[in-house]
Structures are given as structure tokens and as C-alpha cells.
C-alpha positions in Angstrom: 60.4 -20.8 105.0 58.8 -23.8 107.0 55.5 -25.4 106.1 54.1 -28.7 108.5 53.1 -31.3 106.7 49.3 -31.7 105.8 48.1 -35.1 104.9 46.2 -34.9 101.3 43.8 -37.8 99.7 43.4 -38.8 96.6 40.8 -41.3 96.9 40.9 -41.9 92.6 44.8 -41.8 92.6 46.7 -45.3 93.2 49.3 -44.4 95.7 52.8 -43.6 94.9 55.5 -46.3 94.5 58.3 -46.7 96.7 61.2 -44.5 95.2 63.1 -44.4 97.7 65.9 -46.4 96.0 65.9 -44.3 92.7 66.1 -40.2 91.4 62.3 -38.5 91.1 62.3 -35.8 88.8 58.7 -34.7 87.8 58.0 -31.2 86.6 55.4 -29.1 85.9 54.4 -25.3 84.3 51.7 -23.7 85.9 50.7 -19.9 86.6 51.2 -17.6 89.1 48.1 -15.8 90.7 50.1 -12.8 92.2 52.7 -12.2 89.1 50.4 -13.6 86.2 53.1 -15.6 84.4 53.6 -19.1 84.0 56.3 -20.7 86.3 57.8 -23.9 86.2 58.7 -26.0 89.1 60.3 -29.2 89.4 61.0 -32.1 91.7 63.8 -33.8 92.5 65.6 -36.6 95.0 68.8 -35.8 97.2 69.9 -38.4 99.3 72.2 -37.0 103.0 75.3 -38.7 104.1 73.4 -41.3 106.2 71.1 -42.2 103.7 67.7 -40.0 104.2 65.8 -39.4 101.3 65.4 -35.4 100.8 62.6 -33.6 98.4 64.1 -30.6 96.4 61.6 -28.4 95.0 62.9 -25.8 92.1 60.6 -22.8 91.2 62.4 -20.9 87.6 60.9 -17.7 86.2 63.0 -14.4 84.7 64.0 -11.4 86.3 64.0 -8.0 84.5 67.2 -8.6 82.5 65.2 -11.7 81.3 68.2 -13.9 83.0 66.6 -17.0 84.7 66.3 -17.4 88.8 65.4 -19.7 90.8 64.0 -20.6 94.5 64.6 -23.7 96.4 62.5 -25.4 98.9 63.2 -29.3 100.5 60.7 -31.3 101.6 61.2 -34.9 103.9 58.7 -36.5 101.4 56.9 -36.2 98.1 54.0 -35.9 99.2 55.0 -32.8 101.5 56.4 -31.3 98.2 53.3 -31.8 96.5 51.0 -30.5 99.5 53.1 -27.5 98.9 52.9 -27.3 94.9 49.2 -27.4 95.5 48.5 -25.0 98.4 51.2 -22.0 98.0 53.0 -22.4 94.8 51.0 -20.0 92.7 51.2 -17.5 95.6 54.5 -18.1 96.9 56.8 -14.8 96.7 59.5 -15.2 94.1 62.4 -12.5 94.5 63.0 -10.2 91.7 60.9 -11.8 89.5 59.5 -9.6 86.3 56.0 -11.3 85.4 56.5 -9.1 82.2 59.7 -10.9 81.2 58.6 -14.1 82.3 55.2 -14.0 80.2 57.4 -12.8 77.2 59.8 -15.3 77.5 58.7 -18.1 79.4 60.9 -21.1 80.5 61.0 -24.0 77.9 59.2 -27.1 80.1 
């Protein structure tokens, strides 16, 4: 799945610090509009052979045995990560995911 980067503005938000040295892990539980259970998503740095910073994005919900799955997206910057988080996380398909299980046994955040 691709997604272009869209430019967002926080005009009350000071802007993020350079992290480009250092691991950013932020995560975050928020519901899903299509399944109706809570999800939860996190961030997190990779770093390629050459040295370019890569985004990891981690979405974790159950399946119908209750065991835990997860998707994967990776982003070239945070802020791309976050542009997606905001506009298609909480419609994002999530493969064999049981909104049933996931509501009755949601992911400890």
C-alpha cells in the first residue's frame, strides 16, 4: 500500500525536534470506524545500511482465536506516519481481524 506524502500544520504545535540521531517510539490506542474496536498503533525508527532514517508504523488488534496480529506500514518521515495515523488509520483494512475479540480483549497500551 502507498500513500504520497501530504503536508499537515499545526499552527499551536511547536515543531518536532530533530530525532534523527536517536529511536522514536510513540504509541497510541484509538478506535476503529469500520470494525468498532480499539486498536493500537505504534511508531518506531529503523535506520538502512547507508544511514536513512525509516518510519515503522505497527497496527495490533486480535483475530478470532483472540491471538494478536499485526500490520506494518514505513514511512520516510514522521510526519508522513502521522499524516497517515490521522487520515486512514481508523479505516485502514486490517486482515482477519475479529472486532468482537478485539473489544473483549483489547491490547494492553
Amino acid at each position: 500500500m502507498q500513500f504520497t506524502s501530504i503536508a499537515i500544520d499545526h499552527p499551536n504545535e511547536p515543531p518536532l525536534p530533530d530525532r534523527s540521531c536517536c529511536l522514536i517510539e510513540h504509541s497510541w490506542v484509538i478506535d476503529h470506524k469500520q470494525y468498532h474496536c480499539p486498536i493500537y498503533l505504534w511508531l518506531s525508527n529503523g535506520r538502512y545500511r547507508d544511514g536513512e532514517i525509516i518510519v515503522f508504523l505497527f497496527i495490533e488488534y486480535r483475530d478470532v482465536d483472540r491471538a494478536s496480529r499485526y500490520c506494518q506500514w514505513q514511512f520516510q518521515s514522521h510526519e508522513q506516519a502521522l499524516t497517515f495515523i490521522e487520515q486512514h488509520a481508523t479505516t485502514v483494512s486490517l486482515p482477519a481481524i475479529s472486532g468482537k475479540q478485539t473489544r473483549q480483549h483489547p491490547i494492553p497500551a
